[in-house]
Short mmCIF file of the C-alpha atoms (twelve columns), coordinates in Angstrom:
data_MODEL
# 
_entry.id   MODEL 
# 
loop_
_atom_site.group_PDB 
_atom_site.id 
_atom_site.type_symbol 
_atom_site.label_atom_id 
_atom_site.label_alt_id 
_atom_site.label_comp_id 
_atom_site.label_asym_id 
_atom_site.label_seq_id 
_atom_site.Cartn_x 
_atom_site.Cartn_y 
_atom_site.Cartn_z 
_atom_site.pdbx_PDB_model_num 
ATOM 1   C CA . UNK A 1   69.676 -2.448 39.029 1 
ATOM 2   C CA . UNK A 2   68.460 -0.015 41.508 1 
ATOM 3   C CA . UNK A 3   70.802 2.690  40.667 1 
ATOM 4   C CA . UNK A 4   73.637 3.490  38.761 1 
ATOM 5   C CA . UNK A 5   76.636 5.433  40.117 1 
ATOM 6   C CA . UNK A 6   78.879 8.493  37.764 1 
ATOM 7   C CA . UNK A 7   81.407 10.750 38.153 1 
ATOM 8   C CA . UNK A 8   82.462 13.678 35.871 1 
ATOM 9   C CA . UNK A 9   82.900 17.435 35.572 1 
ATOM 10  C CA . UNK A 10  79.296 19.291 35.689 1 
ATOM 11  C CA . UNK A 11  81.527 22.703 34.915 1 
ATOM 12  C CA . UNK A 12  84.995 23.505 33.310 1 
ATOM 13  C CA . UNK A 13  86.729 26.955 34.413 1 
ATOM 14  C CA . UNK A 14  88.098 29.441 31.602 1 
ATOM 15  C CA . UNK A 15  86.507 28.187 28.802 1 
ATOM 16  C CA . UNK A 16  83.728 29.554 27.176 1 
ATOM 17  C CA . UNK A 17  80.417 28.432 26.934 1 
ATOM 18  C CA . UNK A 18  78.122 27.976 24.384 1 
ATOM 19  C CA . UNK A 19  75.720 30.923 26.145 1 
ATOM 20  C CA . UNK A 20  78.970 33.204 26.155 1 
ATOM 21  C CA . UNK A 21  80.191 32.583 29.755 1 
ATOM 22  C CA . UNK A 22  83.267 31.918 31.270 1 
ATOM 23  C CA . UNK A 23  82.804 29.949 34.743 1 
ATOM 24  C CA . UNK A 24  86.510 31.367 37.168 1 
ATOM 25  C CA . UNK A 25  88.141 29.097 39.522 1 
ATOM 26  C CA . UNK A 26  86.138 30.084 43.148 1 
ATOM 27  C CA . UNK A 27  82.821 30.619 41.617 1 
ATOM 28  C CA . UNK A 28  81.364 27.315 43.054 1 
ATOM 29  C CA . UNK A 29  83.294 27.986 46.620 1 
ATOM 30  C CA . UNK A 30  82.774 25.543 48.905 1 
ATOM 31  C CA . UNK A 31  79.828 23.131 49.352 1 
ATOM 32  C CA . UNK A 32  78.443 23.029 52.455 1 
ATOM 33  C CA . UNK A 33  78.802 19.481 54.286 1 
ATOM 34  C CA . UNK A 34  76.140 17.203 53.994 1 
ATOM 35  C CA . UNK A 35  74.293 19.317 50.593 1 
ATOM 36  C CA . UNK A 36  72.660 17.023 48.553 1 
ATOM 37  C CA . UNK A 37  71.947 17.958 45.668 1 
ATOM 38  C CA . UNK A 38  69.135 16.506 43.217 1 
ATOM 39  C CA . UNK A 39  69.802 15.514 39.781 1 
ATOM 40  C CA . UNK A 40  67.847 16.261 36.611 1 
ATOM 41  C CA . UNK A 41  66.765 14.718 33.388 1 
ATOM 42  C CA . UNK A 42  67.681 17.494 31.191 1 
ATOM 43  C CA . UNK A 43  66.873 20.112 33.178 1 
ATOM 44  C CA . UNK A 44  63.007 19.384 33.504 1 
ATOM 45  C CA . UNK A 45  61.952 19.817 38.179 1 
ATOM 46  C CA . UNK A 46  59.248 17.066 36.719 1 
ATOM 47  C CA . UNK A 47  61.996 14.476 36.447 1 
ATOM 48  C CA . UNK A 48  64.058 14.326 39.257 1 
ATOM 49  C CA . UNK A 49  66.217 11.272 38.142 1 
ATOM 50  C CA . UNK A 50  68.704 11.055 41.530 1 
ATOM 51  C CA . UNK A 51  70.724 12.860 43.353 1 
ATOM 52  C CA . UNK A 52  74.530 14.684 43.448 1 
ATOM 53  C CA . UNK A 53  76.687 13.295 46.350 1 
ATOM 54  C CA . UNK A 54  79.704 15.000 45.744 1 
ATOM 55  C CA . UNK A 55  80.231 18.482 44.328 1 
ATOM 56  C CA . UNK A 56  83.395 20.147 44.726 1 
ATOM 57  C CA . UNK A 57  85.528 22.404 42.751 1 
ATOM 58  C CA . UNK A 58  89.193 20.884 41.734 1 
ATOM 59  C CA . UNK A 59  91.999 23.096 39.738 1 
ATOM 60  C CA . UNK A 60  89.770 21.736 36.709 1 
ATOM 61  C CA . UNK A 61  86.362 22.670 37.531 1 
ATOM 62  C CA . UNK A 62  82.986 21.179 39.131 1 
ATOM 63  C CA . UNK A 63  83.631 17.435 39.961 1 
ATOM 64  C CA . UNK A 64  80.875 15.720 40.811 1 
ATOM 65  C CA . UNK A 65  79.604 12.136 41.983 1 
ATOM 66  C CA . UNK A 66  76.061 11.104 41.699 1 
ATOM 67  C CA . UNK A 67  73.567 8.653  41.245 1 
ATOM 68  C CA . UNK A 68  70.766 8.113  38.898 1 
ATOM 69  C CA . UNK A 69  67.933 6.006  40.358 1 
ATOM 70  C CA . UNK A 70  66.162 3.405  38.128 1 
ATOM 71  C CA . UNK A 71  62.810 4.138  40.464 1 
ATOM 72  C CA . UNK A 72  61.344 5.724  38.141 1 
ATOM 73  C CA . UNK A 73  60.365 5.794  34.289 1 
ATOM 74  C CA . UNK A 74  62.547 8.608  33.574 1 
ATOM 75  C CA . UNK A 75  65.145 7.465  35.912 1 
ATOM 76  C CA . UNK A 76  65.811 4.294  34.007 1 
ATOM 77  C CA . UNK A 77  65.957 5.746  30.050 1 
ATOM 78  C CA . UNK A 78  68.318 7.969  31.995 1 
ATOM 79  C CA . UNK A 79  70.426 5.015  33.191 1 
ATOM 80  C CA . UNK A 80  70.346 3.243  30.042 1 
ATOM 81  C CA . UNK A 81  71.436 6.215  28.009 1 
ATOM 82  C CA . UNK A 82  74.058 6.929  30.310 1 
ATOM 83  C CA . UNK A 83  75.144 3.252  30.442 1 
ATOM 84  C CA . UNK A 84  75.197 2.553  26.700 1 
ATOM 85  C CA . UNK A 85  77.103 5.976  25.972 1 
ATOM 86  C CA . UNK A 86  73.605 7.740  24.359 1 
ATOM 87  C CA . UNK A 87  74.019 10.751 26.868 1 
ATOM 88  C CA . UNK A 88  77.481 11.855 28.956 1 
ATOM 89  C CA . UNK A 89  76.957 15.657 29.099 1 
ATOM 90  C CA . UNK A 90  76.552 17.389 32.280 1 
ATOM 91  C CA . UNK A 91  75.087 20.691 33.177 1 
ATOM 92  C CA . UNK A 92  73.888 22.969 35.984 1 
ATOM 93  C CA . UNK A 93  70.906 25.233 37.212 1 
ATOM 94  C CA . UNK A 94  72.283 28.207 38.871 1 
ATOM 95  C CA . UNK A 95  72.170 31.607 40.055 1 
ATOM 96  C CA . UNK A 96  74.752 34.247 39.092 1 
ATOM 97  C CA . UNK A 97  75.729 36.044 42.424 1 
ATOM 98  C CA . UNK A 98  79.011 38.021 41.043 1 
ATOM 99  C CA . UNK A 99  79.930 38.461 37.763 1 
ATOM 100 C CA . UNK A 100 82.298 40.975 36.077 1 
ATOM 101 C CA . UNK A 101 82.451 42.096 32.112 1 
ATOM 102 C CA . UNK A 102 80.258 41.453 28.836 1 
ATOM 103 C CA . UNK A 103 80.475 39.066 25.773 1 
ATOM 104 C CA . UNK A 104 82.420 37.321 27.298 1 
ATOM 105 C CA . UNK A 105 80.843 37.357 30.671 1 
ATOM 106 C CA . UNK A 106 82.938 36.047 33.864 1 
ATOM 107 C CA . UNK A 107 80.745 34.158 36.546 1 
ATOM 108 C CA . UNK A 108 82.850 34.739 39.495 1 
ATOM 109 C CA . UNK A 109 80.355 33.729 42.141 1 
ATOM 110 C CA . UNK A 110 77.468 31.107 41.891 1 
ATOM 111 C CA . UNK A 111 74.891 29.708 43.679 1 
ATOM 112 C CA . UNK A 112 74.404 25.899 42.484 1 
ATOM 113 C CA . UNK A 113 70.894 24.810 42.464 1 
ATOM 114 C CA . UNK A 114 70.640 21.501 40.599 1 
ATOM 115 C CA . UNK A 115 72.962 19.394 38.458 1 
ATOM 116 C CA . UNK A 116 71.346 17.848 34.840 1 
ATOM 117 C CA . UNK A 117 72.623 15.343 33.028 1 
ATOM 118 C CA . UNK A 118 71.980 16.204 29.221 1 
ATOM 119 C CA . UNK A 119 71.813 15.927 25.742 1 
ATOM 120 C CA . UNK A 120 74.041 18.301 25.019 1 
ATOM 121 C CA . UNK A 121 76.077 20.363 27.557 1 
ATOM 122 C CA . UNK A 122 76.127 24.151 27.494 1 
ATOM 123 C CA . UNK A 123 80.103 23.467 27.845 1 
ATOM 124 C CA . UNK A 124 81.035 20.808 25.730 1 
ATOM 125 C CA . UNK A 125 83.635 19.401 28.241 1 
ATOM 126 C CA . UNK A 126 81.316 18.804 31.108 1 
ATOM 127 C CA . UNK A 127 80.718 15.279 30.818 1 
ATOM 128 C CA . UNK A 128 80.788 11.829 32.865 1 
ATOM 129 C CA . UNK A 129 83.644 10.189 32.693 1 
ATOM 130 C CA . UNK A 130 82.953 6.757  34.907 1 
ATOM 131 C CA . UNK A 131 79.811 5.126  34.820 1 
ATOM 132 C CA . UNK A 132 79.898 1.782  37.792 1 
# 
């Protein structure tokens, strides 16, 4: 196996997060054509485990497709977890751009800059749902 292929929700909108955000539908806008973006082993820039095909929001939140690539060491416990149900969260690295309010705060404009698959998700409905 050379890579394994997911699909799943990296973001959900008007539910609040374990950080006390609310992501609104529009904060991801749209994703320029041809963006790839690169995929995380819990968050760490050392471990660059693939990459994000598709990212696009839907009336539910972030969908995303992706790949994790079994080229490397962390790459392939990644793939196994994911595989054998050990890990299904997903997460994001971002910049806030436009927000409004406090506790809860509303992320109303954001500027994706990696996607993570985790442990445990900062929303606890961002997960994969298809592994192939």
């Amino acid at each position: 196996m050379s890579e394994l292929r997911f699909a799943g929700y990296a973001a959900i909108f008007n539910r609040i997060d374990k950080g006390g955000d609310i992501i609104r539908p529009g904060a991801f806008g749209e994703f320029p054509e041809g963006k790839v973006l690169t995929l995380l082993w819990q968050h760490r820039p050392d471990q660059r485990i693939g990459s994000i095909e598709y990212a696009r929001e839907d009336r539910r939140g972030l969908r995303v497709i992706g790949n994790v690539s079994t080229a490397t060491s962390a790459g392939r416990d990644a793939a196994a977890m994911l595989s054998g149900g050990g890990v299904k969260g997903l997460s994001f690295g971002y910049r806030v751009k436009q927000s409004a309010g406090h506790k809860p705060r509303q992320l109303l404009d954001l500027d994706v800059a990696e996607i993570s698959l985790v442990t445990y998700p900062m929303q606890g409905l961002a997960t994969v749902h298809l592994v192939t």
